[in-house]
C-alpha positions as a Markdown table, in Angstrom:
| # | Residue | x | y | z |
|---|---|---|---|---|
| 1 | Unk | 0.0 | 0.0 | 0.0 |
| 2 | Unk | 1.7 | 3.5 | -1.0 |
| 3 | Unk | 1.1 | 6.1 | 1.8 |
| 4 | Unk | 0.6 | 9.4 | 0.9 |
| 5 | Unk | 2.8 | 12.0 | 1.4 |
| 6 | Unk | 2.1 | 15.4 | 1.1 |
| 7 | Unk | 4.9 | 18.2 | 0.4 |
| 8 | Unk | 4.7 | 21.4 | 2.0 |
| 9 | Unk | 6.5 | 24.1 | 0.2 |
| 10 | Unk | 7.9 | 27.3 | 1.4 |
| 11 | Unk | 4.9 | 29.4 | 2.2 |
| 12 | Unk | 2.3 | 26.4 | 2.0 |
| 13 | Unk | 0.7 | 24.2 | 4.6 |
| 14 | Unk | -0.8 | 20.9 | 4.4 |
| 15 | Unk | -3.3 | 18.9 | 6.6 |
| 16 | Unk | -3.3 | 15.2 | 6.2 |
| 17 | Unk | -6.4 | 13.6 | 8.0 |
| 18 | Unk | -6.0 | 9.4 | 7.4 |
| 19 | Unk | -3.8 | 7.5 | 10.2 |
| 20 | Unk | -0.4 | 7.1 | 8.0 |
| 21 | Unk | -0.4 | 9.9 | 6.0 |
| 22 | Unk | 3.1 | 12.1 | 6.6 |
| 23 | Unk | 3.6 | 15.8 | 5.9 |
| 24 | Unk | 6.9 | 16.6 | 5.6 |
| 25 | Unk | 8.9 | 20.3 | 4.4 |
| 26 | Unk | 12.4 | 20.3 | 3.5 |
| 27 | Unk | 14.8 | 23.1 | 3.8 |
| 28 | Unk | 13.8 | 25.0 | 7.0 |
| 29 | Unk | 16.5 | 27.7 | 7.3 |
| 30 | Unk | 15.5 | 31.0 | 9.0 |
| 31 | Unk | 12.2 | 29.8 | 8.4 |
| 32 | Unk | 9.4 | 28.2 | 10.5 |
| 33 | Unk | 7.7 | 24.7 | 10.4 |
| 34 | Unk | 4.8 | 24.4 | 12.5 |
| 35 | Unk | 3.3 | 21.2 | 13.2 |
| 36 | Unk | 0.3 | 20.5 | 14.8 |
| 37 | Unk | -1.6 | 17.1 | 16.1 |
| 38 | Unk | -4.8 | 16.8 | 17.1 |
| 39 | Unk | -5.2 | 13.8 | 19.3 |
| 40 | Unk | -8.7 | 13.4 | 19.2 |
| 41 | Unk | -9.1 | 13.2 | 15.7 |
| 42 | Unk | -5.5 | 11.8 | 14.4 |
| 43 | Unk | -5.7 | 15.0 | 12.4 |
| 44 | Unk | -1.6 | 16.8 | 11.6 |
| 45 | Unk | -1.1 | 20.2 | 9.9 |
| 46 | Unk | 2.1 | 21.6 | 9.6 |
| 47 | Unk | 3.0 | 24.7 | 8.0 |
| 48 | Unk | 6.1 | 26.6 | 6.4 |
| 49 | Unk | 6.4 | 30.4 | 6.8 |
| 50 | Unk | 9.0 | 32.5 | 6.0 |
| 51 | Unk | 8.8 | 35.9 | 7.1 |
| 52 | Unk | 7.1 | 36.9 | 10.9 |
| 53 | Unk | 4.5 | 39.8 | 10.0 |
| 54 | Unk | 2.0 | 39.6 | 7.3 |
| 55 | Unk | 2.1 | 43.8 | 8.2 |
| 56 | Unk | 5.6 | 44.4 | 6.4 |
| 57 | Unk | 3.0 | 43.7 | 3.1 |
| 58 | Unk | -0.5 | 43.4 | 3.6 |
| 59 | Unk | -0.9 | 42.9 | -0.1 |
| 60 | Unk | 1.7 | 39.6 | -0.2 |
| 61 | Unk | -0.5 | 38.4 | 3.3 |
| 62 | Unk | -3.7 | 38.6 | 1.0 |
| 63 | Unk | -2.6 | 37.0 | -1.7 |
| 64 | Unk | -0.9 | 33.9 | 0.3 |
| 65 | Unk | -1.4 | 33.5 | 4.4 |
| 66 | Unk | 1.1 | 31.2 | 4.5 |
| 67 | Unk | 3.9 | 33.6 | 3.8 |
| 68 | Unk | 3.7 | 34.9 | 6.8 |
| 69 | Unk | 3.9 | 33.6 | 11.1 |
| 70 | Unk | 0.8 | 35.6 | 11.9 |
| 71 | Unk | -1.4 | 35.1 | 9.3 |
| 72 | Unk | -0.2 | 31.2 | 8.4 |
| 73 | Unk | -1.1 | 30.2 | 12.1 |
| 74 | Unk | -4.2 | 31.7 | 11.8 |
| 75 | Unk | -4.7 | 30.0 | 8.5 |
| 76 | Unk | -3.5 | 26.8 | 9.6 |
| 77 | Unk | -5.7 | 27.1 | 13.0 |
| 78 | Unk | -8.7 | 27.9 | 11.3 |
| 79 | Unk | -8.8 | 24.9 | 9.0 |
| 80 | Unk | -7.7 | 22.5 | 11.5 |
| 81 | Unk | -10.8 | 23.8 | 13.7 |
| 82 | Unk | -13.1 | 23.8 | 10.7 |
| 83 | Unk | -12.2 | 20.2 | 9.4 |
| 84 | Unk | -13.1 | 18.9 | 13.0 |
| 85 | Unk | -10.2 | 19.5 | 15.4 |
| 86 | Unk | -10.5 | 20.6 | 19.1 |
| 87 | Unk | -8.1 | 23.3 | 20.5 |
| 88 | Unk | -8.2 | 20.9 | 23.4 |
| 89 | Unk | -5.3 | 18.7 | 23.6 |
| 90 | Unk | -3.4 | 20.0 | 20.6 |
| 91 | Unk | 0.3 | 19.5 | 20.1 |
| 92 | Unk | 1.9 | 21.6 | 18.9 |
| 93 | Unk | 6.2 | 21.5 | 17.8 |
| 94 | Unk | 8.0 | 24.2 | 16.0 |
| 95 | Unk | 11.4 | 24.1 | 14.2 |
| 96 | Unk | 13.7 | 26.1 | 12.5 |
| 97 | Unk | 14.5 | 29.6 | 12.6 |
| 98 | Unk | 18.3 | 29.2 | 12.1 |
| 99 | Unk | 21.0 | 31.8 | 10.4 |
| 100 | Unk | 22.0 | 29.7 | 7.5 |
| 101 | Unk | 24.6 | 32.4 | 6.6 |
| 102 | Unk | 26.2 | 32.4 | 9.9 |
| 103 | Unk | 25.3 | 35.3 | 13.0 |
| 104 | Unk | 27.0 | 37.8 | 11.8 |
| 105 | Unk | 25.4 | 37.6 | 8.2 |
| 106 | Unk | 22.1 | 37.9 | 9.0 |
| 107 | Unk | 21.6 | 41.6 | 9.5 |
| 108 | Unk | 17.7 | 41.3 | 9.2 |
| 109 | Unk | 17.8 | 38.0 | 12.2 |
| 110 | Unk | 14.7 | 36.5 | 10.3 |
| 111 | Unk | 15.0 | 33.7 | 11.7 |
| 112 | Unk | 14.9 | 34.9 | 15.3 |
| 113 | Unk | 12.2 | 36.9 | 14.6 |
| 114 | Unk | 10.4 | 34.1 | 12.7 |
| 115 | Unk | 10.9 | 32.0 | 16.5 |
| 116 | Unk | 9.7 | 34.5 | 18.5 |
| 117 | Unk | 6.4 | 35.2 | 16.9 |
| 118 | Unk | 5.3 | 31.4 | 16.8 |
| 119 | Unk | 6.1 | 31.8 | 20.7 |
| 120 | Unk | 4.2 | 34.8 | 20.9 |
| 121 | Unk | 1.2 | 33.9 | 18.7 |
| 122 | Unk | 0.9 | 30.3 | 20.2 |
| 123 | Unk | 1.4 | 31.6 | 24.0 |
| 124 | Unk | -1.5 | 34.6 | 23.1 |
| 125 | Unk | -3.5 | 31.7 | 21.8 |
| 126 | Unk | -3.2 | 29.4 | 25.0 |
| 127 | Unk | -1.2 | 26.4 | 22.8 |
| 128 | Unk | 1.9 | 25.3 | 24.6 |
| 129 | Unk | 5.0 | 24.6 | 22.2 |
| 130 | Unk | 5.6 | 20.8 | 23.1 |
| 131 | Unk | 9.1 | 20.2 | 21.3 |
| 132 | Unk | 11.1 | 23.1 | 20.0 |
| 133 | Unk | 14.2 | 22.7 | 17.6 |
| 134 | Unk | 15.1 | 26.6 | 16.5 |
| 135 | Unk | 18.3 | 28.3 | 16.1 |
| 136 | Unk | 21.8 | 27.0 | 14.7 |
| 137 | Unk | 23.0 | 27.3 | 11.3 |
| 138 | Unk | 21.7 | 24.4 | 9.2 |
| 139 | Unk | 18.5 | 23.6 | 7.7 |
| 140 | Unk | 16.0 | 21.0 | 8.6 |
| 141 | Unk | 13.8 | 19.2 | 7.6 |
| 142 | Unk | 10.2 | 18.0 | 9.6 |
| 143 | Unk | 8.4 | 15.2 | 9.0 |
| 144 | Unk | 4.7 | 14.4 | 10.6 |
| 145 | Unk | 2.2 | 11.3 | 10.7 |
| 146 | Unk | -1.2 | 11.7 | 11.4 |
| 147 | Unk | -2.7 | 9.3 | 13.5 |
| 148 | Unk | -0.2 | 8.9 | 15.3 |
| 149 | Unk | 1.3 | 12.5 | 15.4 |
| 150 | Unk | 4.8 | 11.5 | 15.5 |
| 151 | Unk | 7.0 | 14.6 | 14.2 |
| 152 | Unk | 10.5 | 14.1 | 13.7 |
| 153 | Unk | 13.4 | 16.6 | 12.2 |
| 154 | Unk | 16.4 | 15.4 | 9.7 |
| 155 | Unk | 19.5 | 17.7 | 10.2 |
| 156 | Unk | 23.1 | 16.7 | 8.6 |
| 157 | Unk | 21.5 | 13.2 | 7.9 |
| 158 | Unk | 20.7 | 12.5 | 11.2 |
| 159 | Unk | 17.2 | 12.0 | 12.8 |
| 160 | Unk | 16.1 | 13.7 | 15.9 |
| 161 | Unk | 12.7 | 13.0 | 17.1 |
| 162 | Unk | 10.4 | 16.3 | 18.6 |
């Protein structure tokens, strides 16, 4: 039987709702994956933002949510909630956020900006990060099952589990 596995892109999110089916986003760098598991339901979403504020260009936020930490969690949030899932018990792992040019390079620090408004829009929203992998200087990439809601990170070919 082939699973299905459904690619987020950069500035894209995915839900997957039958026990099995993985999400997965490659290249996190300064940006943010998001993944979310509803117990109740078996129901995952992750999503892959790259910038922090959809108000740097309300035009960009518009045309695609998902750009954007604010507006993607919102996004994502809302169509978890809508397709069935209950605030309740939601878990909720974050990753990413590193400076793949090195500290000094990143003048803008998009990806510590990009870590501290998941914190800030989960914690306003009463959801608890449950496993955190942000900073460095490599990228990642995060995989999630639903059903199960086992989400797990590859970085320099190695597996770390959130």
């Amino acid at each position: 039987m082939n699973i299905p596995r459904h690619i987020v892109g950069v500035a894209d999110m995915k839900i997957a709702e039958n026990a099995g089916e993985m999400v997965v986003t490659h290249a996190l760098g300064s940006c943010i994956g998001v993944a979310v598991f509803d117990p109740a339901s078996g129901m995952v979403g992750l999503l892959h933002y790259m910038l922090p504020l959809s108000s740097t260009d309300p035009a960009k936020a518009a045309a695609n949510p998902f750009m954007f930490g604010d507006s993607g969690m919102n996004a994502l949030f809302a169509e978890m909630f809508k397709r069935g899932a209950s605030k309740k018990g939601l878990r909720v792992s974050i990753a990413g956020g590193a400076q793949v040019l090195g500290g000094h390079m990143d003048l803008f620090a998009i990806g510590q900006r990009n870590v501290l408004i998941a914190r800030k829009f989960l914690w306003k929203n009463g959801l608890l990060i449950a496993a955190e992998q942000t900073g460095g200087t490599v990228p990642r990439t995060m995989y999630l099952e639903a059903g199960t809601g086992q989400c797990w990170l590859m970085v320099n070919m190695q597996s770390i589990e959130l």
